[in-house]
C-alpha positions in Angstrom: -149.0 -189.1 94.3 -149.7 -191.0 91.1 -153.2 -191.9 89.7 -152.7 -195.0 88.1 -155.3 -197.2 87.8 -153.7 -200.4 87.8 -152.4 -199.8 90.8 -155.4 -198.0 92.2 -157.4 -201.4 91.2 -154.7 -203.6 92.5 -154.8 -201.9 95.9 -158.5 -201.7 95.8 -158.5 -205.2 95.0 -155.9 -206.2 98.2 -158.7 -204.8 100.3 -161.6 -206.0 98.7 -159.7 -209.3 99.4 -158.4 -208.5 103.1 -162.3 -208.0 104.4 -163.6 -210.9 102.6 -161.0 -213.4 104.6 -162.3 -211.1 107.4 -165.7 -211.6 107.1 -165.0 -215.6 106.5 -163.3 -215.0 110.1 -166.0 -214.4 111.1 -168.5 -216.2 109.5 -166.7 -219.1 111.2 -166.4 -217.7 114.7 -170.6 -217.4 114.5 -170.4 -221.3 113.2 -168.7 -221.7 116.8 -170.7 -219.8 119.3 -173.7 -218.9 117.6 -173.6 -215.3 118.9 -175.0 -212.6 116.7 -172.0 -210.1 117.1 -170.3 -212.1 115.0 -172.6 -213.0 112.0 -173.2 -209.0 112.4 -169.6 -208.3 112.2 -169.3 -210.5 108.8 -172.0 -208.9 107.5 -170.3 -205.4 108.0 -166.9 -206.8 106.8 -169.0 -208.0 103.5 -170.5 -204.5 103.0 -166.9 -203.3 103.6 -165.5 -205.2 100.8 -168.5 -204.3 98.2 -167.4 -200.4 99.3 -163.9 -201.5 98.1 -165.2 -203.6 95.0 -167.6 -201.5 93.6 -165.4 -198.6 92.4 -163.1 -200.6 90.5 -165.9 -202.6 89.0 -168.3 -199.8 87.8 -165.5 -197.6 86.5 -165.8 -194.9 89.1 -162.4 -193.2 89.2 -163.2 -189.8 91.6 -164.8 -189.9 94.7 -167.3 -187.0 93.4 -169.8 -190.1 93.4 -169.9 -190.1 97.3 -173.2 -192.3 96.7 -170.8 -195.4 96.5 -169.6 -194.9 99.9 -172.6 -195.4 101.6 -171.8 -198.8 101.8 -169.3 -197.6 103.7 -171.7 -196.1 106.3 -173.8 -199.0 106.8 -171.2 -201.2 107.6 -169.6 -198.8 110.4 -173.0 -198.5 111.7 -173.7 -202.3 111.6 -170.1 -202.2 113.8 -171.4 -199.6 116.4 -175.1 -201.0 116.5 -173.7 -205.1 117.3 -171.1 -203.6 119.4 -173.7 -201.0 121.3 -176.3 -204.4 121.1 -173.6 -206.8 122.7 -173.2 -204.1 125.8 -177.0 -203.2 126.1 -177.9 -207.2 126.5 -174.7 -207.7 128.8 -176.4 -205.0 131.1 
């Protein structure tokens, strides 16, 4: 597989795109029903989308920088903790 950074920044930038209209999802769902899962779920889609972004934008081409990918991390645990919050309340 090829390297190329135009494409690796156009691909990045497809995704960075795709959780954004996510997040706006949403964001708009929340707007609707006012239930925190949702405004939770937008933020995690947000942090997803910086985790995409920030690569392209600060020049990092390897993944050696793992520190990047933490933003990663916090939005799968913002997932698991609205979706593990949602249940626990239900109960």
């Amino acid at each position: 597989m090829t390297n190329d950074p135009i494409l690796v920044a156009f691909i990045g930038g497809v995704l960075t795109a795709g959780f954004a209209v996510a997040a706006l999802f949403f964001l708009r769902f929340w707007k609707r029903t006012a239930d925190r899962l949702f405004l939770t779920f937008a933020a995690a889609f947000v942090l997803l989308a910086a985790n995409q972004a920030a690569p392209i934008l600060l020049g990092i081409s390897s993944e050696d920088q793992g520190y990047i990918y933490l933003l990663r991390l916090a939005g799968f645990a913002l997932i698991i903790l609205a979706i593990l919050g949602k249940n626990l309340r239900r109960s």
